[in-house]
PyMOL Python script that loads the backbone (N, CA, C, O; Angstrom):
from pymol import cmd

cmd.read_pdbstr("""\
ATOM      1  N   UNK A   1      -5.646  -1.595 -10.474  1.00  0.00           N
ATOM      2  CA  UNK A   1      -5.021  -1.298  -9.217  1.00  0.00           C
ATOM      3  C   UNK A   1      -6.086  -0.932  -8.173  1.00  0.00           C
ATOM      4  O   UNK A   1      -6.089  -1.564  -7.116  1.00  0.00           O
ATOM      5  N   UNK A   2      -7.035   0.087  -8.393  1.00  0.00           N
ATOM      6  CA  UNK A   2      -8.228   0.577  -7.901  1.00  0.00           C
ATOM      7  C   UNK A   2      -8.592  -1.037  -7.132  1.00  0.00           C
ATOM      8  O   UNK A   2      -8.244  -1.453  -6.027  1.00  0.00           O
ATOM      9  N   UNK A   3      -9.266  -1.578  -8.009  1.00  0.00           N
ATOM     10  CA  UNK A   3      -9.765  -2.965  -7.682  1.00  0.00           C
ATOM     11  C   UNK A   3      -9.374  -3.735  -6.730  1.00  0.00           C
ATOM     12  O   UNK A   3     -10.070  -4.218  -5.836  1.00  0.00           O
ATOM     13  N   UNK A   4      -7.845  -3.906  -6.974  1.00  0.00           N
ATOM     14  CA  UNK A   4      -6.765  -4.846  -6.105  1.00  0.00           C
ATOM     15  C   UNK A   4      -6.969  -4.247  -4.841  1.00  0.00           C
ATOM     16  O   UNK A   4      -7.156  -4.963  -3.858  1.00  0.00           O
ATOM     17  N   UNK A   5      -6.950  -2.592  -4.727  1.00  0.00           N
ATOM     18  CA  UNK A   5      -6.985  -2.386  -3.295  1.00  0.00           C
ATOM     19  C   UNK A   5      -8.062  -2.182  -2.937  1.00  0.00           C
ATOM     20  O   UNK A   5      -8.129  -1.869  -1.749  1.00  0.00           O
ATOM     21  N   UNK A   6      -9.230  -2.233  -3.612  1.00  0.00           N
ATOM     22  CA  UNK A   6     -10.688  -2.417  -2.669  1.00  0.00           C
ATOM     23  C   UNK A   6     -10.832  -3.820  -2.508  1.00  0.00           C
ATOM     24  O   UNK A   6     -11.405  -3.968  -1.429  1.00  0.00           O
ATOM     25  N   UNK A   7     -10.594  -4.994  -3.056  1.00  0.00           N
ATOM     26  CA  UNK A   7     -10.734  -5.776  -2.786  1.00  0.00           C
ATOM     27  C   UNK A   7      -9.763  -6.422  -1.155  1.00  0.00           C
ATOM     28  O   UNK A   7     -10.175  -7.259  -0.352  1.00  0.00           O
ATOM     29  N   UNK A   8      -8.725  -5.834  -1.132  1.00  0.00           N
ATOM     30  CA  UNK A   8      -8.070  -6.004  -0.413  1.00  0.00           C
ATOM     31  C   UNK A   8      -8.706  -5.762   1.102  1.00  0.00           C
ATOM     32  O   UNK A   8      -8.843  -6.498   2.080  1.00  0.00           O
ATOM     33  N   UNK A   9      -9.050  -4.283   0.805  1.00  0.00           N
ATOM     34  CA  UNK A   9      -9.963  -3.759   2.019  1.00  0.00           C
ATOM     35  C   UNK A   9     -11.236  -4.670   2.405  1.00  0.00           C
ATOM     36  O   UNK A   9     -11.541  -4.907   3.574  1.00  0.00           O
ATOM     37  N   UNK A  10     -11.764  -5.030   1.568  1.00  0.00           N
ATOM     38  CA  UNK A  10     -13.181  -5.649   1.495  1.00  0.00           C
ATOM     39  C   UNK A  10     -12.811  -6.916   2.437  1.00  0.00           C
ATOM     40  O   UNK A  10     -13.297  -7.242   3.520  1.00  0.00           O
ATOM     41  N   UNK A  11     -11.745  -7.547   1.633  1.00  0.00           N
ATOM     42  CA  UNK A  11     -11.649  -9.063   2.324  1.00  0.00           C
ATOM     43  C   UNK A  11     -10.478  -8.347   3.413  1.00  0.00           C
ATOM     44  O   UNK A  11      -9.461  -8.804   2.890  1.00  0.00           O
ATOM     45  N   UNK A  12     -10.093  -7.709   4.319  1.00  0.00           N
ATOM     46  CA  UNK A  12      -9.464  -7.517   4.948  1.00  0.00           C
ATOM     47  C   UNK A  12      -9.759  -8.711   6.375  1.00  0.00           C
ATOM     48  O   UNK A  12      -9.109  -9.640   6.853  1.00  0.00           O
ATOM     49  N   UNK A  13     -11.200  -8.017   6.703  1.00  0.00           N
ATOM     50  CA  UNK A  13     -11.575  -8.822   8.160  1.00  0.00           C
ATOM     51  C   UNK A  13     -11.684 -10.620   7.767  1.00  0.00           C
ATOM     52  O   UNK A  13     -12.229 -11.416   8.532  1.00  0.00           O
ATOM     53  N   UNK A  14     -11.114 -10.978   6.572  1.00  0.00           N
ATOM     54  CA  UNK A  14     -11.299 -12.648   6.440  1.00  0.00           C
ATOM     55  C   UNK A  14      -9.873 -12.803   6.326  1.00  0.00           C
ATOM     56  O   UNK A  14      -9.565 -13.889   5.836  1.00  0.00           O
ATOM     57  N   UNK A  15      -9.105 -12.208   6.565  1.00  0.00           N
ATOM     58  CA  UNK A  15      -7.599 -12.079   6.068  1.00  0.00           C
ATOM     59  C   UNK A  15      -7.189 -13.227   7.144  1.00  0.00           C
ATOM     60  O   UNK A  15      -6.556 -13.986   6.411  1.00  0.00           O
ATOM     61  N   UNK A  16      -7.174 -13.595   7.952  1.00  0.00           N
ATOM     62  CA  UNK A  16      -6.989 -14.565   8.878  1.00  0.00           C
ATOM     63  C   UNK A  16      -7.873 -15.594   9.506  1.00  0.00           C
ATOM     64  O   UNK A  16      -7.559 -16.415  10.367  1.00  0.00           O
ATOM     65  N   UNK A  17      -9.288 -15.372   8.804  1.00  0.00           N
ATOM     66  CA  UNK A  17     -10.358 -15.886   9.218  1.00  0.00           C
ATOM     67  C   UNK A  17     -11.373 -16.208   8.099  1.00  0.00           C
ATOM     68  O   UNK A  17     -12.518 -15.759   8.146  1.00  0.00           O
ATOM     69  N   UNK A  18     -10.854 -17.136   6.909  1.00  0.00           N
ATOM     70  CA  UNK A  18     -11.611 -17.279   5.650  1.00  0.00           C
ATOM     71  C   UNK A  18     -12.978 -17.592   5.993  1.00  0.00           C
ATOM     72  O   UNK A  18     -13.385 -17.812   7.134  1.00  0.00           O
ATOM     73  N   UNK A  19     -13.593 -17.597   5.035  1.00  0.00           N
ATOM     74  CA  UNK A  19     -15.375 -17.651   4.554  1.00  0.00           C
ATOM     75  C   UNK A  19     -15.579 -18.695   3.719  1.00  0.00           C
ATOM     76  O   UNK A  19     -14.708 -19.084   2.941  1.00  0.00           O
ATOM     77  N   UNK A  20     -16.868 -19.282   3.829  1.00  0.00           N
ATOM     78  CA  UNK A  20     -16.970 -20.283   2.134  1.00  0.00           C
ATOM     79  C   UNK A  20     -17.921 -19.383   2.025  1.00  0.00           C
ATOM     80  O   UNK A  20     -18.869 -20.167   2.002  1.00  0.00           O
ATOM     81  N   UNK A  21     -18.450 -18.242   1.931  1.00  0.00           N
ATOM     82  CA  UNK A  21     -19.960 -17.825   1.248  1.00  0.00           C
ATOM     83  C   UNK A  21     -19.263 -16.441   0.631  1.00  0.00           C
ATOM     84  O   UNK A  21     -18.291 -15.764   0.966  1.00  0.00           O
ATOM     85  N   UNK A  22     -20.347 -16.354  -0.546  1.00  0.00           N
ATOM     86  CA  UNK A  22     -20.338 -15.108  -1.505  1.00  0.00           C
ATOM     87  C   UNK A  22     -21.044 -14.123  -0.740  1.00  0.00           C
ATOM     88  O   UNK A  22     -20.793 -12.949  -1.012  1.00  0.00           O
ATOM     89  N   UNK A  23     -22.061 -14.420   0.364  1.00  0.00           N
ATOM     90  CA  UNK A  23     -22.856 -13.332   1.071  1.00  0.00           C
ATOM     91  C   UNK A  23     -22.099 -12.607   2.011  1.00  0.00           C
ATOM     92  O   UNK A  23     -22.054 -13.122   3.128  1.00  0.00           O
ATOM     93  N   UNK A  24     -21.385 -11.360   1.826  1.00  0.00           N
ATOM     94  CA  UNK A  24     -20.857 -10.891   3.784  1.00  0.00           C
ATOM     95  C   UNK A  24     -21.470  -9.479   2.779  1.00  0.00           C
ATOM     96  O   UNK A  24     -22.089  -9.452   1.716  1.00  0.00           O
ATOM     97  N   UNK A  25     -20.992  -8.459   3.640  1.00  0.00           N
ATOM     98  CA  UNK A  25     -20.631  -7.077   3.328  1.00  0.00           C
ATOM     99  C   UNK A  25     -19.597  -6.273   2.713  1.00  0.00           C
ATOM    100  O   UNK A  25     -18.815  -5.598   3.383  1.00  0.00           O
ATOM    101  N   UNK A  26     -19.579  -6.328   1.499  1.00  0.00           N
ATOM    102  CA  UNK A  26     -17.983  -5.409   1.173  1.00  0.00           C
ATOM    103  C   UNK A  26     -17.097  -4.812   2.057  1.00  0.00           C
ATOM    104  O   UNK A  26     -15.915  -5.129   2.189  1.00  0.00           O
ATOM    105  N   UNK A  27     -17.799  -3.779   2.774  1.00  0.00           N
ATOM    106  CA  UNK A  27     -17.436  -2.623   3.152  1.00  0.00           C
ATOM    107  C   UNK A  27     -17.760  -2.705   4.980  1.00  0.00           C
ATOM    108  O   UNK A  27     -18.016  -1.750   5.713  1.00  0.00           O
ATOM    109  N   UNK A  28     -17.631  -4.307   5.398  1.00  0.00           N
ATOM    110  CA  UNK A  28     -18.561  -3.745   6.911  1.00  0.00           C
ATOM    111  C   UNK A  28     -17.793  -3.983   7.451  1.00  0.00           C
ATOM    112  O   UNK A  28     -16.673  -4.357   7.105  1.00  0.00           O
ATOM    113  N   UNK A  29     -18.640  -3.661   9.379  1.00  0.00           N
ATOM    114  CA  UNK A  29     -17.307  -3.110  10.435  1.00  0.00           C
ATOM    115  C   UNK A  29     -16.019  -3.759  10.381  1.00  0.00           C
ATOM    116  O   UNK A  29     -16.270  -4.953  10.218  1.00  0.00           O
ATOM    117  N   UNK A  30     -14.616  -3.571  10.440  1.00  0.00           N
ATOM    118  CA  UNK A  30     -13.952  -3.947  10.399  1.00  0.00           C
ATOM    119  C   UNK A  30     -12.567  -3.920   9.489  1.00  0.00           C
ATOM    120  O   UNK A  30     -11.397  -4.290   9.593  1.00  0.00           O
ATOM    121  N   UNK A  31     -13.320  -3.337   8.652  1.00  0.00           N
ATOM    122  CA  UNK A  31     -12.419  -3.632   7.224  1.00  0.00           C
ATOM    123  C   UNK A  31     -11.495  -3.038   7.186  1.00  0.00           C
ATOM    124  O   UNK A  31     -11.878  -1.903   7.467  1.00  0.00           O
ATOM    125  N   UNK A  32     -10.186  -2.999   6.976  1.00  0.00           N
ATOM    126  CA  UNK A  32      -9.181  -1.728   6.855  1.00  0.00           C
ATOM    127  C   UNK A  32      -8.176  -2.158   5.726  1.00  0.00           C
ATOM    128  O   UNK A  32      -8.142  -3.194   5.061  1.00  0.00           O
ATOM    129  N   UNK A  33      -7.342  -1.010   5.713  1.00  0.00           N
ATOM    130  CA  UNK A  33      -6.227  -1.247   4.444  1.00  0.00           C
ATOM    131  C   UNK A  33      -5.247  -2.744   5.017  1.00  0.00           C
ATOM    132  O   UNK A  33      -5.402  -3.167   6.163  1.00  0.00           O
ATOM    133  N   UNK A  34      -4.576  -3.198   4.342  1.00  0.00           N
ATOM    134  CA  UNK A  34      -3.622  -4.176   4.939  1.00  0.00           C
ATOM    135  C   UNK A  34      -2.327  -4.017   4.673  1.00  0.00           C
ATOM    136  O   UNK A  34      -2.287  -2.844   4.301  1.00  0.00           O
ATOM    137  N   UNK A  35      -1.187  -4.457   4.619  1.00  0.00           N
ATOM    138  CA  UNK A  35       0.139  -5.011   4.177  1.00  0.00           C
ATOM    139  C   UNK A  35       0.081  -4.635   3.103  1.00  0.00           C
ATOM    140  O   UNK A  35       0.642  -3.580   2.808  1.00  0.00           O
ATOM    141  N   UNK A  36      -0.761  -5.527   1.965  1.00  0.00           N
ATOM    142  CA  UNK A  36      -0.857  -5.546   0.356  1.00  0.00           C
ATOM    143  C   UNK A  36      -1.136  -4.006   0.126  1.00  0.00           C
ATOM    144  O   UNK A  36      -0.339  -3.264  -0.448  1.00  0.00           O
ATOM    145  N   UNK A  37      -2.328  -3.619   0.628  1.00  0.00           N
ATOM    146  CA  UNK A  37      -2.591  -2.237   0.237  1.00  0.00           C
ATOM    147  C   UNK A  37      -1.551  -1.205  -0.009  1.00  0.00           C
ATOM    148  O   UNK A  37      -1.394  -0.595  -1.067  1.00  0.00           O
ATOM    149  N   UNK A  38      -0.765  -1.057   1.229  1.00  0.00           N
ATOM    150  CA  UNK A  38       0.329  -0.127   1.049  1.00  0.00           C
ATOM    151  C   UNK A  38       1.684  -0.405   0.396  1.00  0.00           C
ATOM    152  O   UNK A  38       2.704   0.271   0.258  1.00  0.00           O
ATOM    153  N   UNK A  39       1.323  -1.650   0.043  1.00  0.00           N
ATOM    154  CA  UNK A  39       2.459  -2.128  -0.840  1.00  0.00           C
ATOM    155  C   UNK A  39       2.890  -2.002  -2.073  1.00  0.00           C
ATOM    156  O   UNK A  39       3.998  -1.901  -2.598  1.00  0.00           O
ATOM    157  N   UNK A  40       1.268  -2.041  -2.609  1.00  0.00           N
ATOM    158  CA  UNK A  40       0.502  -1.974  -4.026  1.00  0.00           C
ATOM    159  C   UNK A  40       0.593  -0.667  -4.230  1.00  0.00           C
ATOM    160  O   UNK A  40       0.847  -0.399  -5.404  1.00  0.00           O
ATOM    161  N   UNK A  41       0.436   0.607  -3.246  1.00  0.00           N
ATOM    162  CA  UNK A  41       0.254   2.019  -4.005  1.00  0.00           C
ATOM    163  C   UNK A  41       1.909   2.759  -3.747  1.00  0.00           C
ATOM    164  O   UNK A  41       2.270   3.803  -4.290  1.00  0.00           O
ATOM    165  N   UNK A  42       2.827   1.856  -2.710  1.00  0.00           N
ATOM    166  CA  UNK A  42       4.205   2.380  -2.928  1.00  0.00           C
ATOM    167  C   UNK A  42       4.309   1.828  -4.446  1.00  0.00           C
ATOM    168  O   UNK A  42       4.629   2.641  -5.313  1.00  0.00           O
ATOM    169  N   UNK A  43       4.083   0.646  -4.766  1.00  0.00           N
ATOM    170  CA  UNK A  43       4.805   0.318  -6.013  1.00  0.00           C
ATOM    171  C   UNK A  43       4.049   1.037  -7.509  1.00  0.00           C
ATOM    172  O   UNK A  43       4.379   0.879  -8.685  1.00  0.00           O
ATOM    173  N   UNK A  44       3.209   1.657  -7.061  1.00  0.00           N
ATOM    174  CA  UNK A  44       2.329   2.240  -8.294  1.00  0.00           C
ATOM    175  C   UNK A  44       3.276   4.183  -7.928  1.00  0.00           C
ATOM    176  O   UNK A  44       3.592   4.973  -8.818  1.00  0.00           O
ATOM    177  N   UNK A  45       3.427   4.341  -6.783  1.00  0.00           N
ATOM    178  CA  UNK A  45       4.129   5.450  -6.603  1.00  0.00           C
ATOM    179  C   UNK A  45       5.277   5.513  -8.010  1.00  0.00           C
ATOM    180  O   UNK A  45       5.495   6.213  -8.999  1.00  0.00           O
ATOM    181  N   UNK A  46       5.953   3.929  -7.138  1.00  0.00           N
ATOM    182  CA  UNK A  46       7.576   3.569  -7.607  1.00  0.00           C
ATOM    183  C   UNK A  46       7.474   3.885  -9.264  1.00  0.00           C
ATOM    184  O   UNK A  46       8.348   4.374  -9.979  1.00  0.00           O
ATOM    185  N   UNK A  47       6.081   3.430  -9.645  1.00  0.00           N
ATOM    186  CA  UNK A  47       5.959   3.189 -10.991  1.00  0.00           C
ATOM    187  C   UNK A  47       6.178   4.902 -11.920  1.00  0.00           C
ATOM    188  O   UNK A  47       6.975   5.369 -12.735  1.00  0.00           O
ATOM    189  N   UNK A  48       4.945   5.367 -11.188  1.00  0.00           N
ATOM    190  CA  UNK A  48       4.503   6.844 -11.905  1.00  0.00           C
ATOM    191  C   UNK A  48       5.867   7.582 -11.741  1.00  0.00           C
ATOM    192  O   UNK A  48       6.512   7.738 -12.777  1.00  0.00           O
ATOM    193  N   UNK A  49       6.399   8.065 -10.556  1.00  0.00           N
ATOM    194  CA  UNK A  49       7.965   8.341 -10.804  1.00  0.00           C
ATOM    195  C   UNK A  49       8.942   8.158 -11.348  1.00  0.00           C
ATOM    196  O   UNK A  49       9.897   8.902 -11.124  1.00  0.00           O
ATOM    197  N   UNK A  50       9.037   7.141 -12.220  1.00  0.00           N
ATOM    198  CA  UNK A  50       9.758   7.325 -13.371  1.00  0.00           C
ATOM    199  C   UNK A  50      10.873   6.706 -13.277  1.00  0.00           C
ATOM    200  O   UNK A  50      11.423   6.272 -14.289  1.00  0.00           O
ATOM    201  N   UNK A  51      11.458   6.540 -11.919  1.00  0.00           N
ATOM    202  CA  UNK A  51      13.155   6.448 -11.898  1.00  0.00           C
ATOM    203  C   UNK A  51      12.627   4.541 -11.321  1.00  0.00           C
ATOM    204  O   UNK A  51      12.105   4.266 -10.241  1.00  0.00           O
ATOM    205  N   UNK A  52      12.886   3.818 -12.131  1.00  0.00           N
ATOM    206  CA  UNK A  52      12.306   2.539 -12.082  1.00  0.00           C
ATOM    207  C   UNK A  52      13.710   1.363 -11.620  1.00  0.00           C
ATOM    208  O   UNK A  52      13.678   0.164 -11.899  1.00  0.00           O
ATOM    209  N   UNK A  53      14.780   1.997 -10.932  1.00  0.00           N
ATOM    210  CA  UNK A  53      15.893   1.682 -10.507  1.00  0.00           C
ATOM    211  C   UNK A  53      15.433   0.647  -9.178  1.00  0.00           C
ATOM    212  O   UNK A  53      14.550   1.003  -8.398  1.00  0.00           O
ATOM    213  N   UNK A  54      16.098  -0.568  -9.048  1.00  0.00           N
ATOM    214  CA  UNK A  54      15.932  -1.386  -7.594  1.00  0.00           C
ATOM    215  C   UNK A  54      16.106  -0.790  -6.759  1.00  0.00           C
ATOM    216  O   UNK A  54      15.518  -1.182  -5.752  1.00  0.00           O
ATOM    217  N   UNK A  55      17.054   0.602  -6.582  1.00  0.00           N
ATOM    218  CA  UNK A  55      17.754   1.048  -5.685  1.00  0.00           C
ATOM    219  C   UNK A  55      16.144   1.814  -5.090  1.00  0.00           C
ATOM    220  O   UNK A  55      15.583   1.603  -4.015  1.00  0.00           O
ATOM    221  N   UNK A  56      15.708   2.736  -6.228  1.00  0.00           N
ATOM    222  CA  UNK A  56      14.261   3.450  -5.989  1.00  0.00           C
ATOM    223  C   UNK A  56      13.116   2.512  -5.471  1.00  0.00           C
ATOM    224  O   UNK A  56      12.203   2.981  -4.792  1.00  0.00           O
ATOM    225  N   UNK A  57      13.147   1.783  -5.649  1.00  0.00           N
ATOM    226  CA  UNK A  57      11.949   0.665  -5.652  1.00  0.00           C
ATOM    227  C   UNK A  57      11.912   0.523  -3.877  1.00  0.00           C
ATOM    228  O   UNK A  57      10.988   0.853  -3.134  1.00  0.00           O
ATOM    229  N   UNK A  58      13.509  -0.200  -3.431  1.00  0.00           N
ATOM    230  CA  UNK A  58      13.721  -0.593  -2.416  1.00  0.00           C
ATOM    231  C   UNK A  58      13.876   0.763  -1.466  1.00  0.00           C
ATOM    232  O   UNK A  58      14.035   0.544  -0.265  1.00  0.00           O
ATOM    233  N   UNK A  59      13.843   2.118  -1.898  1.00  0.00           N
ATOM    234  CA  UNK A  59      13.748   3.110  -1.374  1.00  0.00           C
ATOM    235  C   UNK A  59      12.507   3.394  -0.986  1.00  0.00           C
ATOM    236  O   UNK A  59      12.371   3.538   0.229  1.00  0.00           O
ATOM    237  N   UNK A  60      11.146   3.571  -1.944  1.00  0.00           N
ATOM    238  CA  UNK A  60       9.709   3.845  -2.235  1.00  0.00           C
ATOM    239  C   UNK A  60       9.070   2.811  -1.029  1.00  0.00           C
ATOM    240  O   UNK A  60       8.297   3.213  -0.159  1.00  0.00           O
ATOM    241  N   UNK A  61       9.483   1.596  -1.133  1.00  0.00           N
ATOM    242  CA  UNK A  61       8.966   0.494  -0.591  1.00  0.00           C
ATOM    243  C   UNK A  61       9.435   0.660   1.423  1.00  0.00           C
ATOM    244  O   UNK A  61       8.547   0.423   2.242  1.00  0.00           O
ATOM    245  N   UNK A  62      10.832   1.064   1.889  1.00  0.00           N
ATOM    246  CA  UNK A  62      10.945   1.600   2.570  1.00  0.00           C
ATOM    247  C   UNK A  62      10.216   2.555   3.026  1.00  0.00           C
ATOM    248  O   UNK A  62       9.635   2.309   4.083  1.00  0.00           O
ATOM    249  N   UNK A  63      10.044   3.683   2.509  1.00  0.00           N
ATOM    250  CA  UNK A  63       9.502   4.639   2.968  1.00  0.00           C
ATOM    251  C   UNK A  63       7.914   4.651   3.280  1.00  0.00           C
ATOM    252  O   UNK A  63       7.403   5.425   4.089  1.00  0.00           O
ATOM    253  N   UNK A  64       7.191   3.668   2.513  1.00  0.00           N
ATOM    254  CA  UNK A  64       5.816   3.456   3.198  1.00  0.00           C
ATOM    255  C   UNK A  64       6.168   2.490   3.911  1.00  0.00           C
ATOM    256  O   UNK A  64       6.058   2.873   5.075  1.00  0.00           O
ATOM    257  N   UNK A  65       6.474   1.615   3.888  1.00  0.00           N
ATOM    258  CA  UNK A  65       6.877   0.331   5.684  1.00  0.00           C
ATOM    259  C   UNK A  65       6.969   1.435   6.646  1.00  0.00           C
ATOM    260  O   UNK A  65       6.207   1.484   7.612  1.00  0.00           O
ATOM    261  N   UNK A  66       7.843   2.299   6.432  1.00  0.00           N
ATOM    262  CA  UNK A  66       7.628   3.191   8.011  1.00  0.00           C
ATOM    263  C   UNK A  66       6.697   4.157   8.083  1.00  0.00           C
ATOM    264  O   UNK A  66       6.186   4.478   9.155  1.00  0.00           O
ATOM    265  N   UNK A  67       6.406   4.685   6.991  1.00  0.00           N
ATOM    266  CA  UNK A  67       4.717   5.706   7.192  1.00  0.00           C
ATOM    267  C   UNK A  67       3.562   4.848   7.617  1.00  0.00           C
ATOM    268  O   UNK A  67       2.748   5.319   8.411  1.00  0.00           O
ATOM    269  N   UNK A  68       3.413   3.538   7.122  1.00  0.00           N
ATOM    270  CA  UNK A  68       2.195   2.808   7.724  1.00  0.00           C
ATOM    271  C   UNK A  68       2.992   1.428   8.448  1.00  0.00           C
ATOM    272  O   UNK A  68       2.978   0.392   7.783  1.00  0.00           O
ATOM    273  N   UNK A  69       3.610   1.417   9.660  1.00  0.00           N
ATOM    274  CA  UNK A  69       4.138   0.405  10.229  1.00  0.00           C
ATOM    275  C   UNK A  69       3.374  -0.722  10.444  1.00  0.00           C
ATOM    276  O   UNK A  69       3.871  -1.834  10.261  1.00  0.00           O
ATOM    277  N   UNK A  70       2.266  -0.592  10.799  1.00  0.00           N
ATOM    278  CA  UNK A  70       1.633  -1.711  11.826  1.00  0.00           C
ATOM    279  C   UNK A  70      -0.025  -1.863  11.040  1.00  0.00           C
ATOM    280  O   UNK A  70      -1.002  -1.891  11.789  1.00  0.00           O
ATOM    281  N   UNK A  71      -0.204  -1.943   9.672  1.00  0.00           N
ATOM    282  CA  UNK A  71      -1.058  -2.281   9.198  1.00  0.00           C
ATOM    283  C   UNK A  71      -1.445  -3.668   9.673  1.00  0.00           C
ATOM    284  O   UNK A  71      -0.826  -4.171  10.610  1.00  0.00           O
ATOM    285  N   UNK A  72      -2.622  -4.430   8.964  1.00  0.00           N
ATOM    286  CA  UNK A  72      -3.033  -5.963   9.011  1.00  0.00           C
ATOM    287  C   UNK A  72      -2.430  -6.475   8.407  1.00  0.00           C
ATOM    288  O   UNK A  72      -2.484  -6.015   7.267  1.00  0.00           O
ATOM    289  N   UNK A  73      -1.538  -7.588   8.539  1.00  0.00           N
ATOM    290  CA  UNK A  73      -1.016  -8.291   7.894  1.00  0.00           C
ATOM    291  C   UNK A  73       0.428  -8.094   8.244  1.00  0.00           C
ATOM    292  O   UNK A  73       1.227  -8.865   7.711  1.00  0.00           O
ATOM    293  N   UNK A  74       0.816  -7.307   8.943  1.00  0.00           N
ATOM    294  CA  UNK A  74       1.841  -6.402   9.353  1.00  0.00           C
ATOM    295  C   UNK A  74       3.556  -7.067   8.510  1.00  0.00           C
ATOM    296  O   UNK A  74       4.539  -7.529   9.090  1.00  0.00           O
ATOM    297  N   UNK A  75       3.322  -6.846   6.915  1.00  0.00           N
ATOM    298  CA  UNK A  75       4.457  -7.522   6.059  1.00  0.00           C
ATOM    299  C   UNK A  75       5.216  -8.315   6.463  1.00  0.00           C
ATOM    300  O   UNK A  75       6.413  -8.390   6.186  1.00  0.00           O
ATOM    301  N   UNK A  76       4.369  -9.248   7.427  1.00  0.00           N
ATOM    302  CA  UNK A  76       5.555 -10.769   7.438  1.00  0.00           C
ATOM    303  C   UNK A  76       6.657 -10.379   8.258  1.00  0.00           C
ATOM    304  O   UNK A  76       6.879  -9.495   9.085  1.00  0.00           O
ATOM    305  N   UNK A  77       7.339 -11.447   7.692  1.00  0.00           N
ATOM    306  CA  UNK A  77       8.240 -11.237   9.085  1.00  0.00           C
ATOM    307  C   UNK A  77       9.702 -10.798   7.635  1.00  0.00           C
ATOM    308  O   UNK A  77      10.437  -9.901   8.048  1.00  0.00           O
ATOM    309  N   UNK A  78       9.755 -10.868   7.437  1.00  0.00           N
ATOM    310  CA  UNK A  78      10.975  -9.592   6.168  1.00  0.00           C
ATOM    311  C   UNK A  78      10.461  -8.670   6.735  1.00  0.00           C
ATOM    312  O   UNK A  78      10.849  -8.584   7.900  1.00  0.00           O
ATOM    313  N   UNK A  79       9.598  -7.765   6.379  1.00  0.00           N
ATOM    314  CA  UNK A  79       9.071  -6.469   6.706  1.00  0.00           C
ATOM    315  C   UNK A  79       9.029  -6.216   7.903  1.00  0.00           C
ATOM    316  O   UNK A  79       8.839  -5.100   8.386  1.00  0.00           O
ATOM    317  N   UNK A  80       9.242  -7.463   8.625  1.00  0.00           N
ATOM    318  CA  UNK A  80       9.375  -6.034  10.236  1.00  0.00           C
ATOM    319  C   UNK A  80      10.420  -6.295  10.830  1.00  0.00           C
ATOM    320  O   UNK A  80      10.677  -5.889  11.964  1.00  0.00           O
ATOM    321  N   UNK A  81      11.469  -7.310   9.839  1.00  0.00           N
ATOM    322  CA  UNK A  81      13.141  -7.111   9.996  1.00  0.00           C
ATOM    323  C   UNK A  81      13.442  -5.726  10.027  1.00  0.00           C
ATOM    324  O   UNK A  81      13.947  -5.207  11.022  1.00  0.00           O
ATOM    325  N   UNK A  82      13.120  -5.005   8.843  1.00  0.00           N
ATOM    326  CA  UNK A  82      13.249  -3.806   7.887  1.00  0.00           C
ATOM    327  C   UNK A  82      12.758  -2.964   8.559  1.00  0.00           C
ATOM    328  O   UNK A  82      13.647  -2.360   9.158  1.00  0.00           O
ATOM    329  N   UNK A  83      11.355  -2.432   8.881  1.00  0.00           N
ATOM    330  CA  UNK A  83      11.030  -1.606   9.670  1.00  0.00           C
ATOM    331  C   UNK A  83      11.903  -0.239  10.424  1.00  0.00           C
ATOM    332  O   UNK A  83      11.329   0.489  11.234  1.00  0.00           O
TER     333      UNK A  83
END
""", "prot")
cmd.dss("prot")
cmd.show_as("cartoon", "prot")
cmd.util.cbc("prot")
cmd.orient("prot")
């Protein structure tokens, strides 16, 4: 999970603007959490809490869409039906 969301961050600034090279910077100006990021640690929330119900899921998943509204990637266009 760790991974998924550094990687996420890392490739953030190519998120709309791919690369062919292995050479950039992990970590340089630009980089921020995205869509996936906060998606990935509601559902690891959803997970560790225990109550593993759709109803919870679609609750957990709610409740970060509106704590981080306007990330990169800004969840498509479902997600800012929902919002």
């Amino acid at each position: 999970m760790l991974g998924s969301i550094f990687g996420d961050i890392a490739g953030s600034v190519y998120e709309f603007n791919n690369i062919k090279t292995t050479k950039f910077d992990l970590l340089g100006r630009g980089t921020t959490f995205t869509d996936d990021t906060v998606l990935t640690i509601a559902v690891a929330y959803w997970l560790l809490d225990g109550s593993l119900s759709k109803e919870r899921l679609a609750f957990t998943l709610s409740y970060f869409v509106k704590k981080y509204p306007h990330p990169m990637g800004s969840y498509g266009e479902i997600g800012r039906a929902h919002v």
